[in-house]
Backbone atoms as SQL, in Angstrom:
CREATE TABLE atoms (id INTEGER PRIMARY KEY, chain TEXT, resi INTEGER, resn TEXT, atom TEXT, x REAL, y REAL, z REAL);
INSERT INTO atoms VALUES
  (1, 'A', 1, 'UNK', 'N', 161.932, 104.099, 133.422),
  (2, 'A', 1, 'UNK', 'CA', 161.427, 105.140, 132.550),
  (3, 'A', 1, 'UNK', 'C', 160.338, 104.594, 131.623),
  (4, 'A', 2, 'UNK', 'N', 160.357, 103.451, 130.988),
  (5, 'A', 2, 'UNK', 'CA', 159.347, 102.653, 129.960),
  (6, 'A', 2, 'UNK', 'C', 158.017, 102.417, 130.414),
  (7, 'A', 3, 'UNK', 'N', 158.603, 102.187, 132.214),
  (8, 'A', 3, 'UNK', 'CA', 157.080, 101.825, 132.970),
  (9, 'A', 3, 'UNK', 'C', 156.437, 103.724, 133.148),
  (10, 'A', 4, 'UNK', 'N', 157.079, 103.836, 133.456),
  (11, 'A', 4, 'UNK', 'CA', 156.274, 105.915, 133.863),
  (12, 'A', 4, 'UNK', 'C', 155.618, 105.695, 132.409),
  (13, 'A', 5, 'UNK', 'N', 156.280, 105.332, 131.279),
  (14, 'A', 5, 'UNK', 'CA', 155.404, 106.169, 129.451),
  (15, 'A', 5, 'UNK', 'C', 154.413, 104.793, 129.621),
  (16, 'A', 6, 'UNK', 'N', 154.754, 103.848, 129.928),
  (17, 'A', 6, 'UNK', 'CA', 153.434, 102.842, 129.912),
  (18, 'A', 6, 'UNK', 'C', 152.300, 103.139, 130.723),
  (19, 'A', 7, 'UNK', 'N', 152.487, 103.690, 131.954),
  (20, 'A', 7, 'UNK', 'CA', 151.801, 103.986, 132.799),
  (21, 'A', 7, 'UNK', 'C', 150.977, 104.968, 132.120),
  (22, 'A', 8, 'UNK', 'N', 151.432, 106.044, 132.085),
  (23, 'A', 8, 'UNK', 'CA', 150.819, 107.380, 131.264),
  (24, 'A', 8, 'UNK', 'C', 149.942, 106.919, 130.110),
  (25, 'A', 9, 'UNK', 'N', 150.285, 106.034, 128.680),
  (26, 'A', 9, 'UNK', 'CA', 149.846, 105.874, 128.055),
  (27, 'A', 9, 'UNK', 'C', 148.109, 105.303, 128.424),
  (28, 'A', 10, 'UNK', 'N', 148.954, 104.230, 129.425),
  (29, 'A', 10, 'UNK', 'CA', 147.308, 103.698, 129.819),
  (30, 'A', 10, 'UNK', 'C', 146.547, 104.836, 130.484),
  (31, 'A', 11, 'UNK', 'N', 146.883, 105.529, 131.503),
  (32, 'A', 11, 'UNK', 'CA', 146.269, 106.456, 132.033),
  (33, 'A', 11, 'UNK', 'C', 144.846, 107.370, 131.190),
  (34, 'A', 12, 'UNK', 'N', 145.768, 107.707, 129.818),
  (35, 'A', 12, 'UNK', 'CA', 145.276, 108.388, 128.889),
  (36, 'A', 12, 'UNK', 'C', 144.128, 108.105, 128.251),
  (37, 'A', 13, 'UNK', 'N', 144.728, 106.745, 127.695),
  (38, 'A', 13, 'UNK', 'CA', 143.736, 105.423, 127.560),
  (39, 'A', 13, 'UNK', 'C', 142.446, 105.413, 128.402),
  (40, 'A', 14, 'UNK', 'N', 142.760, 105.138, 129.272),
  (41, 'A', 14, 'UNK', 'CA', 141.298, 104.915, 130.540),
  (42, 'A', 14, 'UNK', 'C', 140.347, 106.458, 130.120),
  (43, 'A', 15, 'UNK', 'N', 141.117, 107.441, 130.779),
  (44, 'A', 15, 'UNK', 'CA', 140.286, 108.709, 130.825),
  (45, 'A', 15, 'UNK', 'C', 139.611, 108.913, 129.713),
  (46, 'A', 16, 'UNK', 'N', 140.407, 108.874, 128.631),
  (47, 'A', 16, 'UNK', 'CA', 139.072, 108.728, 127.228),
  (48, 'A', 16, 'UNK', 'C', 138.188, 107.698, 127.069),
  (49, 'A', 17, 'UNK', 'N', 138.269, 107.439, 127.709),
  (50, 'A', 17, 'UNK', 'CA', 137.340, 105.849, 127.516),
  (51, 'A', 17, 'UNK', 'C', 136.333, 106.016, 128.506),
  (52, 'A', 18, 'UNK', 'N', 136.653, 106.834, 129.657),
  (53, 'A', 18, 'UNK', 'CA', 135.975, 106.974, 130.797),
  (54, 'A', 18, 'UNK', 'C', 134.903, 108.384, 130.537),
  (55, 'A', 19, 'UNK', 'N', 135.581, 109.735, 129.893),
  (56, 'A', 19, 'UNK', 'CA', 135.015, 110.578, 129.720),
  (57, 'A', 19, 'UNK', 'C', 134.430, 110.705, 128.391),
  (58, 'A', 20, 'UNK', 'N', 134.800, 110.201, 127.317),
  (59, 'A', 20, 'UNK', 'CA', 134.323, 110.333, 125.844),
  (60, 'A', 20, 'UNK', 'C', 132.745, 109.439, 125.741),
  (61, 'A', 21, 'UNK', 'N', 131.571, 110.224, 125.528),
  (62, 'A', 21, 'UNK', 'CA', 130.631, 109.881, 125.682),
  (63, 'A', 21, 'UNK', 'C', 130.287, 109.536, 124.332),
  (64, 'A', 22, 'UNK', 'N', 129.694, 108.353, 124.542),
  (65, 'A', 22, 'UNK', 'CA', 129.004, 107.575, 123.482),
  (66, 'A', 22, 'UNK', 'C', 127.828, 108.179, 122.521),
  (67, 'A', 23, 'UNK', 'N', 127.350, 108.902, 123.378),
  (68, 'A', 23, 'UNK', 'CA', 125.946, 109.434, 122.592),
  (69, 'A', 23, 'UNK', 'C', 124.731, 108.092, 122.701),
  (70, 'A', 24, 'UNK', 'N', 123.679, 108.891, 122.450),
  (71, 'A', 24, 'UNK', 'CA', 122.469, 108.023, 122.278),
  (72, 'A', 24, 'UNK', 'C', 122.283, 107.289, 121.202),
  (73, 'A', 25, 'UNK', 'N', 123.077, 107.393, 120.082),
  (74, 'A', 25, 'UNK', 'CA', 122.821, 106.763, 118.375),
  (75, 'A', 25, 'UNK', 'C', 124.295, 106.281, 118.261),
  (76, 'A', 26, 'UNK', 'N', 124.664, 105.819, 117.435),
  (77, 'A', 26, 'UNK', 'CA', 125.976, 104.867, 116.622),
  (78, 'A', 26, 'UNK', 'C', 126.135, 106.197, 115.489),
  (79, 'A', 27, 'UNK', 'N', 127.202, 105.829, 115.339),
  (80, 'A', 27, 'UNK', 'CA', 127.530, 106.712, 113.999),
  (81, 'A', 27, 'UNK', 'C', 126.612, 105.955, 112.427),
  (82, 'A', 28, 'UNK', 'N', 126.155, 104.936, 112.016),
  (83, 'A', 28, 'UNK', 'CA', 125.505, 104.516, 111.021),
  (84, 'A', 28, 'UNK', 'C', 123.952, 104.901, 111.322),
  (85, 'A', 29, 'UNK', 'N', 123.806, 105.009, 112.385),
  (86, 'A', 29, 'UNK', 'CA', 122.295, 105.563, 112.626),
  (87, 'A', 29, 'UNK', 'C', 122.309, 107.032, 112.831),
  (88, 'A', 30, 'UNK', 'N', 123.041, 107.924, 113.213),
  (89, 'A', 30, 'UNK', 'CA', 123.534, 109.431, 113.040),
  (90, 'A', 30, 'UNK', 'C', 123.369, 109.686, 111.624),
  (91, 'A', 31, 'UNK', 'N', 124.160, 108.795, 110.389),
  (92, 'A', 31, 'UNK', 'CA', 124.283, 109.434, 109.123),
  (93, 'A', 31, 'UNK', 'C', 122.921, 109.091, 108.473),
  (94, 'A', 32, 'UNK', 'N', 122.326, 107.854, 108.753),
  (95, 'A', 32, 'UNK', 'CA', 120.953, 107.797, 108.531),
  (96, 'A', 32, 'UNK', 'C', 120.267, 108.346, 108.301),
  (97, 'A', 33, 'UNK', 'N', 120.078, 109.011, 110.086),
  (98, 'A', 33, 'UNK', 'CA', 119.372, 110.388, 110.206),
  (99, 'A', 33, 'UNK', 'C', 119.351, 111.736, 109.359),
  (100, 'A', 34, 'UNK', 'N', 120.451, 112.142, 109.244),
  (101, 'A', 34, 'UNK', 'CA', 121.158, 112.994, 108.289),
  (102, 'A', 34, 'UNK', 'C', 120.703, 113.145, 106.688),
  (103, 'A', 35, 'UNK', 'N', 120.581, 111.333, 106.363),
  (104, 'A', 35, 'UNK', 'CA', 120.988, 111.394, 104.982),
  (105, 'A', 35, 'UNK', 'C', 118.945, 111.402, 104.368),
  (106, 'A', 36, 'UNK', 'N', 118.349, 111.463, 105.420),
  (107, 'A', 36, 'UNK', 'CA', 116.820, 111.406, 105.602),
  (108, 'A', 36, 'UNK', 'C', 116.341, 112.847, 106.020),
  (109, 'A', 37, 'UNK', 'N', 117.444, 113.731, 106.497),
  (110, 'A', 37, 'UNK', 'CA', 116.811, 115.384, 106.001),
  (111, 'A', 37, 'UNK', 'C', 117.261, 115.921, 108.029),
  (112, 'A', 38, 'UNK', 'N', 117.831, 115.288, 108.491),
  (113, 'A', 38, 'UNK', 'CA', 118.000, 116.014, 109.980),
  (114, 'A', 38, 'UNK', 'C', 118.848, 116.774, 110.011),
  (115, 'A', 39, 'UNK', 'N', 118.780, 117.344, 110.370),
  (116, 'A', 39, 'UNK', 'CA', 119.848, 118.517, 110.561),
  (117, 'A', 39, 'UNK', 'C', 121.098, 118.272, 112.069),
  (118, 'A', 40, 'UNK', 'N', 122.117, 118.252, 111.157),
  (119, 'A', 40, 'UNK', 'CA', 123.584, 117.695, 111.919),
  (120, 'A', 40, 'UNK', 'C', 124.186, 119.153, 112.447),
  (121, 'A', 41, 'UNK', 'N', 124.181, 119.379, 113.861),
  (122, 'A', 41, 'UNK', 'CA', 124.157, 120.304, 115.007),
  (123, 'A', 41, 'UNK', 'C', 125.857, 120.059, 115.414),
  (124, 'A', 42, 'UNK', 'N', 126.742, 120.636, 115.345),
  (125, 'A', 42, 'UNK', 'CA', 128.222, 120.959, 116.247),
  (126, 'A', 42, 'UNK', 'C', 127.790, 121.952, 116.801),
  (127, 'A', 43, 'UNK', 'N', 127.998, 121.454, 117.716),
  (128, 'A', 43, 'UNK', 'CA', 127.875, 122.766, 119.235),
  (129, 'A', 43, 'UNK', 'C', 129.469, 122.806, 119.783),
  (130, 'A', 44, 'UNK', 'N', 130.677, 122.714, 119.360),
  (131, 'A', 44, 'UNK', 'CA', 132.290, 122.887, 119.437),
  (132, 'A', 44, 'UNK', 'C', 132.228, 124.471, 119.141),
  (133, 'A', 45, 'UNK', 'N', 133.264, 125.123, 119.477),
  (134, 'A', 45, 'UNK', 'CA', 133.589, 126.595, 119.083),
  (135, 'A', 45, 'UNK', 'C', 134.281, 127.052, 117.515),
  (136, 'A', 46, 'UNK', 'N', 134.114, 127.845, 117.303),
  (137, 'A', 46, 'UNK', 'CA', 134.079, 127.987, 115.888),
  (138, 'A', 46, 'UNK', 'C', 135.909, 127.958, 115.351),
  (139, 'A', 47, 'UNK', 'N', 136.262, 127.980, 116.211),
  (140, 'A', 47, 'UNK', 'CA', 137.639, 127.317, 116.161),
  (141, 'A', 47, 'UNK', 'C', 137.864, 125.894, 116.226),
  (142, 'A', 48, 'UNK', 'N', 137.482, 125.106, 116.506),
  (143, 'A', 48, 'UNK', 'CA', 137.131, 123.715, 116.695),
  (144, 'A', 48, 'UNK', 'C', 136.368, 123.321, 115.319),
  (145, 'A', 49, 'UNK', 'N', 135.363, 123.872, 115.194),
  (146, 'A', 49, 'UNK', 'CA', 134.730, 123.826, 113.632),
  (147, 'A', 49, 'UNK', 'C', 135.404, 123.869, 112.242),
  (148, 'A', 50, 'UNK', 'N', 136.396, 125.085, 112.684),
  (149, 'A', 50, 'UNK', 'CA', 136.784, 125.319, 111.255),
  (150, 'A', 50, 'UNK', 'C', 138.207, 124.439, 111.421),
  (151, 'A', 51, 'UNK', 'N', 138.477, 123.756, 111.993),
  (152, 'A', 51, 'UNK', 'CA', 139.253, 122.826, 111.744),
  (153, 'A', 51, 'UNK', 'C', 139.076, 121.630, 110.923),
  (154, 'A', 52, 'UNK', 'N', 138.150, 120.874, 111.646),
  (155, 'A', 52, 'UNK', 'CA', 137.390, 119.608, 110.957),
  (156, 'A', 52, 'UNK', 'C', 135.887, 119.682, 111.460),
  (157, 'A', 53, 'UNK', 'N', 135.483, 118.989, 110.809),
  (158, 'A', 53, 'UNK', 'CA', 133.727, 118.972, 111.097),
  (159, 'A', 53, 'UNK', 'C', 132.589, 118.283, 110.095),
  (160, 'A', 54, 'UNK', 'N', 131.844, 117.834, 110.598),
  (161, 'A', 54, 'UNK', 'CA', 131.658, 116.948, 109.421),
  (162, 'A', 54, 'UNK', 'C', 130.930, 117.396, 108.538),
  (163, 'A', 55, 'UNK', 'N', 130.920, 116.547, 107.168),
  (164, 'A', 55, 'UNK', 'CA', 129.825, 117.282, 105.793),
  (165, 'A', 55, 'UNK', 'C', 128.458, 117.967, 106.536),
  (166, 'A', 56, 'UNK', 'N', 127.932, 118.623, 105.992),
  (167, 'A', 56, 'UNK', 'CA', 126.681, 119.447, 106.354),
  (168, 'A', 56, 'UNK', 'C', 126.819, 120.187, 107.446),
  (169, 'A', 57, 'UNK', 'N', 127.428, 119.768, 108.615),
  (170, 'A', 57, 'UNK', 'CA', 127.214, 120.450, 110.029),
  (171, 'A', 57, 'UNK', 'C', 126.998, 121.943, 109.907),
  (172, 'A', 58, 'UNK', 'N', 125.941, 122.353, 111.029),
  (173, 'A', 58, 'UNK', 'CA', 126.257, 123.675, 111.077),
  (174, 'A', 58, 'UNK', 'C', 126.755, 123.691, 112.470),
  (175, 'A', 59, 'UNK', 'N', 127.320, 124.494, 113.019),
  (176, 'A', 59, 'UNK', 'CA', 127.797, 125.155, 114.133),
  (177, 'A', 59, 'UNK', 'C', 127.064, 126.677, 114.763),
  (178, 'A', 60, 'UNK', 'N', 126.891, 125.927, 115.896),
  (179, 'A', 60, 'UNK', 'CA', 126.137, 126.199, 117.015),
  (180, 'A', 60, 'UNK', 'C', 126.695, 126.453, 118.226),
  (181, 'A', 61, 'UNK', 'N', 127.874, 127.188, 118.430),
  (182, 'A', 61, 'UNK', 'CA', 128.269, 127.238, 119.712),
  (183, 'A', 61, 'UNK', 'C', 127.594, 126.756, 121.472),
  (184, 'A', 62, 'UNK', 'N', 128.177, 125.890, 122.155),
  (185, 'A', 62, 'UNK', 'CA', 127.275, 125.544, 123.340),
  (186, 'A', 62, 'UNK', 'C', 126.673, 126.566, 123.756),
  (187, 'A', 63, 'UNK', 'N', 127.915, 127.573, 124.318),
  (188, 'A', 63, 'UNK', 'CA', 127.277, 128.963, 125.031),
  (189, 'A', 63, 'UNK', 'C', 126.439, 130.261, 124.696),
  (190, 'A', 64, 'UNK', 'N', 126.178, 129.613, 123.223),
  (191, 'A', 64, 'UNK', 'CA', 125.350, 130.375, 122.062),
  (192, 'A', 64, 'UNK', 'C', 123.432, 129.647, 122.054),
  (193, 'A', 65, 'UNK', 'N', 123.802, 128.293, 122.286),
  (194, 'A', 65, 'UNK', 'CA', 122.434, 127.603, 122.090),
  (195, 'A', 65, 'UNK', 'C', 121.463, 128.394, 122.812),
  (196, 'A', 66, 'UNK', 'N', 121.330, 128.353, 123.689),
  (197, 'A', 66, 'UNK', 'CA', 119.958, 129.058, 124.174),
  (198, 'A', 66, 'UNK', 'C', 119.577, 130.137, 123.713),
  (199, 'A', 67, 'UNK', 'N', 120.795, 131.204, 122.903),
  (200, 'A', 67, 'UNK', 'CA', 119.560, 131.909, 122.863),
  (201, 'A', 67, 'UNK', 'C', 119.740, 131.855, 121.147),
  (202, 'A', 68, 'UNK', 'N', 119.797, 131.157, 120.295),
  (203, 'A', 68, 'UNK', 'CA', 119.924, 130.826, 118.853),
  (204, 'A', 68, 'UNK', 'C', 118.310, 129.373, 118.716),
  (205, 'A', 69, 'UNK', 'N', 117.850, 129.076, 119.744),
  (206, 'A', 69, 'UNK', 'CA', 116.756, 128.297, 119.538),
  (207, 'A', 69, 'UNK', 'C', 115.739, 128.617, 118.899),
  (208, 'A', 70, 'UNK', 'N', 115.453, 129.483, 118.315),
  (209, 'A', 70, 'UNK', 'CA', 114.762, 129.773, 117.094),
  (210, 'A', 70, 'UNK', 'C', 115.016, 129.852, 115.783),
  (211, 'A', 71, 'UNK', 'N', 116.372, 129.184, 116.007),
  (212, 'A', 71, 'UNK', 'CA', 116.774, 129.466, 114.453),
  (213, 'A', 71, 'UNK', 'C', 117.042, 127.759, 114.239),
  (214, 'A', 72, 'UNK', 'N', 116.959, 126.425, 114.808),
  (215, 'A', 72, 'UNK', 'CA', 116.820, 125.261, 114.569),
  (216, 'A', 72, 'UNK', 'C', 114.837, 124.729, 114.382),
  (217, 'A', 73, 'UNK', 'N', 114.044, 125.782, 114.984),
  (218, 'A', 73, 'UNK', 'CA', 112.667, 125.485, 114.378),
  (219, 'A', 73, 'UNK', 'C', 112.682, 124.502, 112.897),
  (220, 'A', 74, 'UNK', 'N', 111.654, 123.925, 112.852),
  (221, 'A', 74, 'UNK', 'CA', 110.837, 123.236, 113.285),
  (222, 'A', 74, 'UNK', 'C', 111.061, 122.188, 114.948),
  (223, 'A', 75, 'UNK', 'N', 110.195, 122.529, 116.004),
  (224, 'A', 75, 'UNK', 'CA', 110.854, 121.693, 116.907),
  (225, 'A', 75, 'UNK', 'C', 110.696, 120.153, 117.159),
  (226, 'A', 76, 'UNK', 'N', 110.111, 119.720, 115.688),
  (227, 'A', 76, 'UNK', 'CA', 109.573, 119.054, 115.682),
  (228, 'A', 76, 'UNK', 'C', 110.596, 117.933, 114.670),
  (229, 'A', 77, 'UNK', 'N', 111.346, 118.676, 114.600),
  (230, 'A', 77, 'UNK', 'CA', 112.647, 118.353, 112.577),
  (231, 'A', 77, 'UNK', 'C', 113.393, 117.571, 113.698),
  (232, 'A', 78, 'UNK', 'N', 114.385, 116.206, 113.240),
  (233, 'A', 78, 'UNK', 'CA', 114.987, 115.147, 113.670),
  (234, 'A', 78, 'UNK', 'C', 116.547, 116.507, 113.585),
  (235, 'A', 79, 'UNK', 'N', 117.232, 116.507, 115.117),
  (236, 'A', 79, 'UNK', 'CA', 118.174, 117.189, 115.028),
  (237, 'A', 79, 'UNK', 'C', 119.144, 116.025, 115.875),
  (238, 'A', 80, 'UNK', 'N', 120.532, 115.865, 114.984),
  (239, 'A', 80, 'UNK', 'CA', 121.849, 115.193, 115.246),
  (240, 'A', 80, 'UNK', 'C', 122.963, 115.975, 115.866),
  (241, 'A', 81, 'UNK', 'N', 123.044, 115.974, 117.318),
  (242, 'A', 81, 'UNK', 'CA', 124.211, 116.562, 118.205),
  (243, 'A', 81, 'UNK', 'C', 125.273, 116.374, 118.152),
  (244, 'A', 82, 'UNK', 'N', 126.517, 116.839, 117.928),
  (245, 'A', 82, 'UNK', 'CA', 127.767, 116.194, 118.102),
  (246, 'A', 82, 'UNK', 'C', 129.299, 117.494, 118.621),
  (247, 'A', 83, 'UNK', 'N', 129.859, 117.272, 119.687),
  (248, 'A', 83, 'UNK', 'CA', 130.821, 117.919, 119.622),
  (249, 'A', 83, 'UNK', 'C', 132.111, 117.134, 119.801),
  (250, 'A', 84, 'UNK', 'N', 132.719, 117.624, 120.638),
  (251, 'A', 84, 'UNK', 'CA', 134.237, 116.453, 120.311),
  (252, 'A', 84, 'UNK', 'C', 134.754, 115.282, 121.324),
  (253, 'A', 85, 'UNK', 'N', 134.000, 115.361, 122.547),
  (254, 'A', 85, 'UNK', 'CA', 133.939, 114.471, 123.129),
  (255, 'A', 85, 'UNK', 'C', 132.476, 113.668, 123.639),
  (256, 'A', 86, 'UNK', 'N', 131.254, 114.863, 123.934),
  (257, 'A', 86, 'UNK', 'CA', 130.271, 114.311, 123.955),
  (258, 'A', 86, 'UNK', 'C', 129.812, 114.904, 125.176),
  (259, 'A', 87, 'UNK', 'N', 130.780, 115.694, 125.946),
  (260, 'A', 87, 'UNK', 'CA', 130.284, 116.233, 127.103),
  (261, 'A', 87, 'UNK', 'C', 129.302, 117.419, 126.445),
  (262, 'A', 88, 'UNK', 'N', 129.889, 118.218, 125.508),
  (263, 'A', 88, 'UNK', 'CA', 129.154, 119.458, 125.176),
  (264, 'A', 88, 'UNK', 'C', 127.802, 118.826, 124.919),
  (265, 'A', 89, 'UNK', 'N', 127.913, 117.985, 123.502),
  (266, 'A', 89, 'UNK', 'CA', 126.659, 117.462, 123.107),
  (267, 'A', 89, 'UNK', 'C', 125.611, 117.107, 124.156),
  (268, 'A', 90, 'UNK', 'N', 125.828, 116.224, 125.269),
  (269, 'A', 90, 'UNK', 'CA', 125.141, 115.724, 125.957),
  (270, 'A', 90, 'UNK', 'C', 124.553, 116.912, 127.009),
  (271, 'A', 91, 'UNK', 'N', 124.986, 118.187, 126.779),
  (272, 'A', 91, 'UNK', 'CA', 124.037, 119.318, 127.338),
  (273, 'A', 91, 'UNK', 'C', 123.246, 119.840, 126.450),
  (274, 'A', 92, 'UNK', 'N', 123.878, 120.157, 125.407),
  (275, 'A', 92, 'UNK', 'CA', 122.789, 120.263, 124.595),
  (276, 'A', 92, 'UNK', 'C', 121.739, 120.009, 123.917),
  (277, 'A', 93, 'UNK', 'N', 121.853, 118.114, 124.443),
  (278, 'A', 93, 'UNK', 'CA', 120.714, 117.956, 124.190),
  (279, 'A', 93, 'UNK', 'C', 119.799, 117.959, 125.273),
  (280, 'A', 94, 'UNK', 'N', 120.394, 118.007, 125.957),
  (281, 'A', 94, 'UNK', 'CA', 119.228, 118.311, 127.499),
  (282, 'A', 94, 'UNK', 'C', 118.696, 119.992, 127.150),
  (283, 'A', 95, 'UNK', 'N', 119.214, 120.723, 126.886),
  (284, 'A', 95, 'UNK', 'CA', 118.937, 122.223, 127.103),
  (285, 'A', 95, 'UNK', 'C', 117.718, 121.958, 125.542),
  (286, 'A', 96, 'UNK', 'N', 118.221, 121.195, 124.529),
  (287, 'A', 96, 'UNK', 'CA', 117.074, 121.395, 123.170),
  (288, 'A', 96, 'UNK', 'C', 115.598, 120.552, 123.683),
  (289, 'A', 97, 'UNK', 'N', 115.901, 119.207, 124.327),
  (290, 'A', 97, 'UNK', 'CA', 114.492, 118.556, 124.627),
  (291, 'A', 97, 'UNK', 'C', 113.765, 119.629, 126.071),
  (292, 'A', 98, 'UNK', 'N', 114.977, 120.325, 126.851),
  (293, 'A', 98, 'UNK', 'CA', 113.932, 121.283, 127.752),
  (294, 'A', 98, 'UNK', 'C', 113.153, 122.128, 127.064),
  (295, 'A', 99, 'UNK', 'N', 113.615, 122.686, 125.734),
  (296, 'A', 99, 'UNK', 'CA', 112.780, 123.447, 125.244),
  (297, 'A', 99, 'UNK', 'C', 112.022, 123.252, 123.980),
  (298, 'A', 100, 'UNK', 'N', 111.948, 122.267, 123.879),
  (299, 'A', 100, 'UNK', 'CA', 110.294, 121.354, 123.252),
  (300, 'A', 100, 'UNK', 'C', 111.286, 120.991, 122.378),
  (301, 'A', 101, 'UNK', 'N', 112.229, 120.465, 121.812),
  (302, 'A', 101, 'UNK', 'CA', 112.385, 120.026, 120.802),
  (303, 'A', 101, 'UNK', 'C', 112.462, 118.140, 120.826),
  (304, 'A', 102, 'UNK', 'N', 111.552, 117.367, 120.273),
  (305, 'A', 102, 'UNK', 'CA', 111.188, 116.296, 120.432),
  (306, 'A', 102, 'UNK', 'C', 112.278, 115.529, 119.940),
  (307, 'A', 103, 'UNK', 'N', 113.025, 115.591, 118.678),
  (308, 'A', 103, 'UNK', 'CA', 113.587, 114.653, 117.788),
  (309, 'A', 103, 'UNK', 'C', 114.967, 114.996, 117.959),
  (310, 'A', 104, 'UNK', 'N', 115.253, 114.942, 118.922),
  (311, 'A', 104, 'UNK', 'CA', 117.480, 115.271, 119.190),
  (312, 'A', 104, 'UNK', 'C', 117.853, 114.243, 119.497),
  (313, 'A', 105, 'UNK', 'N', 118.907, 113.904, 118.855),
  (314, 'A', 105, 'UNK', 'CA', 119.709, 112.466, 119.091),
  (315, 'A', 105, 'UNK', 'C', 121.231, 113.172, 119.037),
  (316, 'A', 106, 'UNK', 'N', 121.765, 112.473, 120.426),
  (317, 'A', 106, 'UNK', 'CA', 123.234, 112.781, 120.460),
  (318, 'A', 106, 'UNK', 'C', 124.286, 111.943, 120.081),
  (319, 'A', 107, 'UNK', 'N', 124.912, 112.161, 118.448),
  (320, 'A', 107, 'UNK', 'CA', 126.000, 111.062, 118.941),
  (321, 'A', 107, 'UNK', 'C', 127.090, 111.409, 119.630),
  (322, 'A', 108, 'UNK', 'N', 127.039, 111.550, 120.394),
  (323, 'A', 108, 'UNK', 'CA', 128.301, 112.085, 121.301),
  (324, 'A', 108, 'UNK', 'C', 129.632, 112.857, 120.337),
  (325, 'A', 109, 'UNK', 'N', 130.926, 112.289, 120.841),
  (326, 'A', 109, 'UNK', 'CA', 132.128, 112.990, 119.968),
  (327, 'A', 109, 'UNK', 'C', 131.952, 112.910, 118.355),
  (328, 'A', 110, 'UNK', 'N', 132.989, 113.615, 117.871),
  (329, 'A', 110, 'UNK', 'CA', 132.830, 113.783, 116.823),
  (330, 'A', 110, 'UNK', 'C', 133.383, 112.563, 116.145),
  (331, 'A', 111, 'UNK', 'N', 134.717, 111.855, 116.902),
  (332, 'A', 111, 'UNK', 'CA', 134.743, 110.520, 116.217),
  (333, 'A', 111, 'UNK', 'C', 133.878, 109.096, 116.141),
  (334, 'A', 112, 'UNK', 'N', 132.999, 109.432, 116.456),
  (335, 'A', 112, 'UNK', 'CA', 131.487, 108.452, 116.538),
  (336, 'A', 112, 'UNK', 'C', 131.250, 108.565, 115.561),
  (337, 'A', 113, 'UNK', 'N', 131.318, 109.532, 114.488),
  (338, 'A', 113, 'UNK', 'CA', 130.534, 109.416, 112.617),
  (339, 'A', 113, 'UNK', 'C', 130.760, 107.970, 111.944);
């Protein structure tokens, strides 16, 4: 029985480690960004948000981004991605640099801050 919960534990272990994406920045270069005027992006669901989330964030639903891209203008303003593992983030920042926005940095999950 000890080996099945050891087993599992590691299992668990691996898969977050395997799926939890790093992001393009560190969390000390994320708050950097931030603390220099970028605007800190959660793209998690607003249930996910109003749980925890970090100082400033606004929330941006994933399945909302495309058509809310006029309301992160300037596309030119340093924007900080983050949802809770890094899968969301890491589309969204593909979907913000497809549509001209130059300065998106993903730190992946939200425990990267």
């Amino acid at each position: 029985m000890v080996t099945y919960v050891l087993l599992a534990v590691f299992a668990i272990v691996i898969a977050r480690t395997l799926f939890a994406r790093r992001g393009d920045i560190s969390g000390p270069q994320a708050q950097a960004l931030v603390k220099a005027g970028a605007r800190l992006l959660d793209v998690r669901s607003p249930e996910e948000f109003s749980g925890q989330h970090l100082p400033g964030a606004v929330n941006l639903p994933l399945p909302a981004l495309a058509d809310k891209l006029s309301t992160l203008a300037p596309k030119d303003a340093p924007i900080v991605v983050y949802c809770q593992s890094g899968m969301r983030s890491a589309h969204a920042v593909k979907l913000l640099k497809a549509n001209g926005f130059s300065q998106v940095h993903n730190l992946g999950g939200l425990g990267n801050w």
